[in-house]
C-alpha positions as semicolon CSV with decimal commas, in nm:
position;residue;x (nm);y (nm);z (nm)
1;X;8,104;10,037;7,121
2;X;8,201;10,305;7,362
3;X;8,079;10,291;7,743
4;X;8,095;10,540;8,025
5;X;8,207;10,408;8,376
6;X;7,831;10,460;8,527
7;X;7,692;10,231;8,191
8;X;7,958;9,954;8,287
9;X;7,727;9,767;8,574
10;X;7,468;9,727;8,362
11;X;7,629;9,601;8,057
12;X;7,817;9,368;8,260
13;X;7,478;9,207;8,398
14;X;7,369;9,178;7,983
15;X;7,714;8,959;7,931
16;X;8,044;8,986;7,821
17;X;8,208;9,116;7,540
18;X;8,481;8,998;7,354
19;X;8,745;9,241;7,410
20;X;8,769;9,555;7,626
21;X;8,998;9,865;7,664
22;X;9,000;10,045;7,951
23;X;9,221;10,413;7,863
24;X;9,262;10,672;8,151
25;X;9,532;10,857;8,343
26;X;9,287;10,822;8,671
27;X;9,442;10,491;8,864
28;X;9,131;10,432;9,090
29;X;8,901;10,461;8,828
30;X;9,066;10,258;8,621
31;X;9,178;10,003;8,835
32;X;8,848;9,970;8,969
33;X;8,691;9,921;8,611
34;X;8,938;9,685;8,508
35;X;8,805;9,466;8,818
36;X;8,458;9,491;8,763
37;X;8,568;9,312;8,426
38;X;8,740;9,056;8,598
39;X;8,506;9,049;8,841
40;X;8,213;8,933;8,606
41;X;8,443;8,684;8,372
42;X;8,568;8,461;8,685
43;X;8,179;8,432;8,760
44;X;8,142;8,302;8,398
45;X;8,463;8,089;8,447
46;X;8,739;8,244;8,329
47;X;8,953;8,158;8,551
48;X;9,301;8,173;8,424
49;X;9,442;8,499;8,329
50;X;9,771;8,569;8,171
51;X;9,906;8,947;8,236
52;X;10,186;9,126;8,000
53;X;10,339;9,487;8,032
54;X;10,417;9,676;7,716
55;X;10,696;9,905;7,742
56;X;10,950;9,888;7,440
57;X;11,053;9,532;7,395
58;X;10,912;9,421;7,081
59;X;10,950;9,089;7,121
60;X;10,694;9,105;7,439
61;X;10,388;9,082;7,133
62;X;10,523;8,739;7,012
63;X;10,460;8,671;7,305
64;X;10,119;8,775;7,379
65;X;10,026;8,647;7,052
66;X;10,172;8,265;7,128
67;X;9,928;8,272;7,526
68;X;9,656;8,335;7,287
69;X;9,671;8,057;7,082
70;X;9,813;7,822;7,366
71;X;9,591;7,559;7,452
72;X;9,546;7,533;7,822
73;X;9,550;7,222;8,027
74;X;9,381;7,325;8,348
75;X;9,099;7,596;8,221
76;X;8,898;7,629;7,924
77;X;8,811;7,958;7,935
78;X;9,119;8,239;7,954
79;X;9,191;8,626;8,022
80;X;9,451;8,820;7,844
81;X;9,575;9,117;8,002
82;X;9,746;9,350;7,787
83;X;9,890;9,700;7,992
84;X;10,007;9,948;7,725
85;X;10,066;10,281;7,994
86;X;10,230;10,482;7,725
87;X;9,853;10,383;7,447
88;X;10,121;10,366;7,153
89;X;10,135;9,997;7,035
90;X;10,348;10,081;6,699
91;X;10,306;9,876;6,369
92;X;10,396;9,537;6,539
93;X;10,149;9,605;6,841
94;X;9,911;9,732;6,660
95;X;9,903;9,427;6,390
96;X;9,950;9,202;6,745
97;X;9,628;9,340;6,897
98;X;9,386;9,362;6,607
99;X;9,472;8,953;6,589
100;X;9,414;8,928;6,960
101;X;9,082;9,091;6,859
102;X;9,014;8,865;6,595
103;X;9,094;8,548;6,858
104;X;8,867;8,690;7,186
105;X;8,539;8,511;7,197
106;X;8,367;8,261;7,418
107;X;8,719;8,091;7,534
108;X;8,914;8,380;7,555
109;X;8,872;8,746;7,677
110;X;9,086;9,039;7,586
111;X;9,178;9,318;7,795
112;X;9,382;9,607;7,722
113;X;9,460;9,875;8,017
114;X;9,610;10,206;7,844
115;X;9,686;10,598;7,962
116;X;9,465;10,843;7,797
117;X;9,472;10,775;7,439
118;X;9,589;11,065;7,251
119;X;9,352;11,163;6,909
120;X;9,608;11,027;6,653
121;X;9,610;10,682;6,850
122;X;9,221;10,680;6,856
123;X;9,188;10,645;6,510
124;X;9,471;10,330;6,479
125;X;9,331;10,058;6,337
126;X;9,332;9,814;6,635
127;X;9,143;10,085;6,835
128;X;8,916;10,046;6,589
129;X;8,897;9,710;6,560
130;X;8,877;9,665;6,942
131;X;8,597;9,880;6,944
132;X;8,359;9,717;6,714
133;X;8,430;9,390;6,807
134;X;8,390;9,487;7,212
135;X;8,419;9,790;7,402
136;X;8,619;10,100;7,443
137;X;8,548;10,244;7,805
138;X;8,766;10,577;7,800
139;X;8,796;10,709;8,163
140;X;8,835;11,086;8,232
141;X;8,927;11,248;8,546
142;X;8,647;11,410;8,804
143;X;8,663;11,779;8,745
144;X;8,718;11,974;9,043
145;X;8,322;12,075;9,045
146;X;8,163;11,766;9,079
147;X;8,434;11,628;9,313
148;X;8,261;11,711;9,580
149;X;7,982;11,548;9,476
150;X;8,175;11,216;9,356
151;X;8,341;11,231;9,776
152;X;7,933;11,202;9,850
153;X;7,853;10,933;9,621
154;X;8,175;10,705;9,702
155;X;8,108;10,769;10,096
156;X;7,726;10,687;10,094
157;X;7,876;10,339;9,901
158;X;8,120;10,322;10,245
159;X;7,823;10,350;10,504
160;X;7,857;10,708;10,601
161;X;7,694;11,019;10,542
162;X;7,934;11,342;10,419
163;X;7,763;11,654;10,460
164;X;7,791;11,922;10,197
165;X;8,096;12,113;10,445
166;X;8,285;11,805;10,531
167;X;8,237;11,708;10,155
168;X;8,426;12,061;10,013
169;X;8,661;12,063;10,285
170;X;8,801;11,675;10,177
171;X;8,770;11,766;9,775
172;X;9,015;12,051;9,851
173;X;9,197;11,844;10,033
174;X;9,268;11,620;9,778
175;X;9,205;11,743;9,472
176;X;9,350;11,561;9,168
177;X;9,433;11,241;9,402
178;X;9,119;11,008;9,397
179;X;9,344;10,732;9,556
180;X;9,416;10,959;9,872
181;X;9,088;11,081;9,885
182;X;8,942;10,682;9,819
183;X;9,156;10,665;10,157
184;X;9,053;10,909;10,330
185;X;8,712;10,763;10,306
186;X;8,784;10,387;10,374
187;X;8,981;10,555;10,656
188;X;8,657;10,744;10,783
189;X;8,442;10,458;10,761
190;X;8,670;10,224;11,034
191;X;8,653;10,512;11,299
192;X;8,279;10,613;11,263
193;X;7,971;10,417;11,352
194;X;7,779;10,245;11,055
195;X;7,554;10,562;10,901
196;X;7,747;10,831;11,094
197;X;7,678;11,188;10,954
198;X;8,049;11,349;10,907
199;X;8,142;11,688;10,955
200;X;8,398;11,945;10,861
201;X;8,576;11,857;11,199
202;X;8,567;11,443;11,150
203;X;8,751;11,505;10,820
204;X;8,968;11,756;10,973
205;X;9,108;11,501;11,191
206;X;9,118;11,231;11,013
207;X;9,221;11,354;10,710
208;X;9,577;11,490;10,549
209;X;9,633;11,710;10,305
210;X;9,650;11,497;9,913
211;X;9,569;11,739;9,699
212;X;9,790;11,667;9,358
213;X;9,797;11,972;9,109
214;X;9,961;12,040;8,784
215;X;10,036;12,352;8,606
216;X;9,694;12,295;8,356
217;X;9,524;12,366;8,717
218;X;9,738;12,673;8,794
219;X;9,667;12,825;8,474
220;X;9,286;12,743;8,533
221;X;9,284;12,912;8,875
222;X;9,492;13,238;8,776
223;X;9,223;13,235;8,481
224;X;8,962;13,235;8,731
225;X;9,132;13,523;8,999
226;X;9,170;13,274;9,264
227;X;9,460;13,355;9,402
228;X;9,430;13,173;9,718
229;X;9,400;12,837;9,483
230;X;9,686;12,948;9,266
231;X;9,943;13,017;9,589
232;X;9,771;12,670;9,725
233;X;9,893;12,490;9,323
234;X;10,185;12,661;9,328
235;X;10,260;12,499;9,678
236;X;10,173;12,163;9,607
237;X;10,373;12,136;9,276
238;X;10,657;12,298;9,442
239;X;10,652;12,006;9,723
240;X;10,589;11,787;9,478
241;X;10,930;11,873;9,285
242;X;10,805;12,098;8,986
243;X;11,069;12,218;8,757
244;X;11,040;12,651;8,811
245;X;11,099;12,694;8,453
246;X;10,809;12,501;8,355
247;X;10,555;12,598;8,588
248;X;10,689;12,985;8,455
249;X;10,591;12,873;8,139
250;X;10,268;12,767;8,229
251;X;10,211;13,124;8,381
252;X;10,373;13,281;8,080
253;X;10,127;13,157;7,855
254;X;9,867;13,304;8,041
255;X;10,010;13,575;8,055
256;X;10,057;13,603;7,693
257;X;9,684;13,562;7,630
258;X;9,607;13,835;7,814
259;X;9,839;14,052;7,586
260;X;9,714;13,933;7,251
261;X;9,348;13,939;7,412
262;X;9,298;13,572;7,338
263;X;8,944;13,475;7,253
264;X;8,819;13,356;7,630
265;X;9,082;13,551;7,774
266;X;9,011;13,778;8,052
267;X;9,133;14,133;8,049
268;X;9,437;14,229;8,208
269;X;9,431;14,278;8,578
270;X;9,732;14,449;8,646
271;X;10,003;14,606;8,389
272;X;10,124;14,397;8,139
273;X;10,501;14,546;8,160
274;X;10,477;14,493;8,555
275;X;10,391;14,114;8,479
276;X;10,634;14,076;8,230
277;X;10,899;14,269;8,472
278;X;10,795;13,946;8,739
279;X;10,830;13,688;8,456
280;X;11,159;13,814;8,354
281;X;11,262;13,863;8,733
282;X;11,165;13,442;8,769
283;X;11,318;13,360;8,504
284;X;11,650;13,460;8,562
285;X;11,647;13,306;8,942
286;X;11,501;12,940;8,756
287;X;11,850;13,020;8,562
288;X;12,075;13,109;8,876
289;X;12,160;13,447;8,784
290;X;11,996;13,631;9,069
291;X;11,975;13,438;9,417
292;X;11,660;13,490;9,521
293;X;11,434;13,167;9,563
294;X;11,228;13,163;9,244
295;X;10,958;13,005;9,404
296;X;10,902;13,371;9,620
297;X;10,884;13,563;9,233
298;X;10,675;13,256;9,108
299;X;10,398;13,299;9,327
300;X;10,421;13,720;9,364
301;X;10,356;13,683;8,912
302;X;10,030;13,409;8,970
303;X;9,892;13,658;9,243
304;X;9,906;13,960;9,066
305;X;9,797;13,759;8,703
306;X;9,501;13,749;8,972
307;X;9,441;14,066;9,002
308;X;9,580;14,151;9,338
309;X;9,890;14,374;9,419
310;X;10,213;14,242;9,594
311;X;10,564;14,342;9,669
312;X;10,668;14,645;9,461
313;X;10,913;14,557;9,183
314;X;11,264;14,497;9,307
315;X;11,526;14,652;9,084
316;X;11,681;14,441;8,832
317;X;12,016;14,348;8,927
């Protein structure tokens, strides 16, 4: 069966399954429902577990498959910890797993920690298997509108109190970064009093600046005329070591929408030849052949795909 991160306390009271898989490309939430699983089978006494990482060595599922059927000397009951980052198992993982599946039960519990599962790999037959034998909880990231909520929830579990300022002020902050902002609010809770009420200047002074974007969320802020979030992306994926070309492309395509008039698509805000003057300007400094940083004619294009004038267009040269 499949399970949302909120359901997985209660089913855990009910018992056990067999086998579980835990997919994501959020680390805290992940990692934190991977432990309430272990959590709740060392209460029930499984207390040896047995970890493998999956990469590209085949021979790594013989031998997954052999600590399976090993007998133990010194515990009865056993966990098996399969981490598969990349979700692909291939025809010899896949064959590996669905046995592993087959083998989970009272004595032995199966866990599998994967990235987001893409749609071709949810349909593979050990997905399958693994989900109606035991459960499939697929993780997805907090969307930047109920982050600030999320911040709320996870500091009231800390013993503090974020009001709704403080709250929108640490989202932005660290958008995209759960583990910073997971920080941020352990971090809080040491210097503050038991129940303090935090503002917009505790988290100002505690706090750094997290936030981790890619160019899906520059797109998504351009779409929305926000240039002040797009110039704040642009920033962060910039200090982060973003390839130019690709975050170009990520405005191109935008930018292309808005020429074909793209179902969704929002109508042009400036000229389309002045846009596609600034994408050609970009690309050529991504390429070398005109000096200028193209980081500068990067963030002058997401600006004006917002709607708001700049520089006037250098000459081409």
């Amino acid at each position: 069966m499949k399970l949302t991160l909120e359901a997985l306390p209660g089913h855990l009271q009910q018992g056990l399954a067999p086998a579980y898989l835990v997919s994501g490309d959020e680390p805290l939430q992940v990692g934190e429902a991977a432990d309430q699983i272990r959590a709740q089978a060392r209460t029930t006494g499984f207390d040896e577990r047995e970890v493998f990482f999956i990469e590209r060595a085949g021979s790594v599922w013989e031998q997954v498959q052999q600590a399976a059927q090993a007998l133990s000397l010194f515990a009865t009951r056993r966990i098996i910890e399969v981490r598969l980052p990349g979700g692909k198992a291939g025809a010899a993982g896949g064959a590996a797993l669905r046995r592993l599946v087959e083998c989970a039960g009272a004595d032995l519990l199966l866990l599998v920690i994967t990235g987001r599962l893409e749609r071709e790999t949810q349909g593979a037959d050990w997905v399958q298997a693994l989900q109606a034998r035991g459960v499939w909880l697929a993780v997805w990231p907090v969307e930047r509108a109920r982050l600030p909520q999320w911040l709320r929830q996870r500091a009231r579990g800390a013993q503090i109190v974020l009001d709704e300022a403080a709250a929108a002020m640490l989202a932005e902050r660290c958008e995209g970064n759960l583990l910073a902002a997971r920080q941020e609010i352990d971090k809080l809770a040491l210097l503050l009093p038991r129940g303090a009420r935090v503002g917009v200047a505790e988290v100002a002074a505690s706090s750094a600046d997290s936030a981790r974007f890619d160019v899906f969320q520059l797109a998504e802020a351009v779409r929305g005329a926000d240039g002040a979030r797009a110039l704040r992306i642009l920033g962060g994926l910039q200090a982060e070591g973003a390839e130019p070309p690709f975050v170009l492309w990520a405005l191109v395509r935008e930018l292309r929408a808005l020429q074909a008039g793209a179902a969704g698509a929002p109508p042009p805000r400036m000229p389309v030849a002045r846009l596609l003057a600034r994408a050609v300007r970009a690309d050529r400094m991504a390429k070398g052949l005109l000096r200028q940083d193209p980081w500068d004619e990067l963030a002058l294009l997401a600006v004006e795909l917002c709607g708001l004038r700049t520089l006037p267009l250098a000459r081409a040269g």
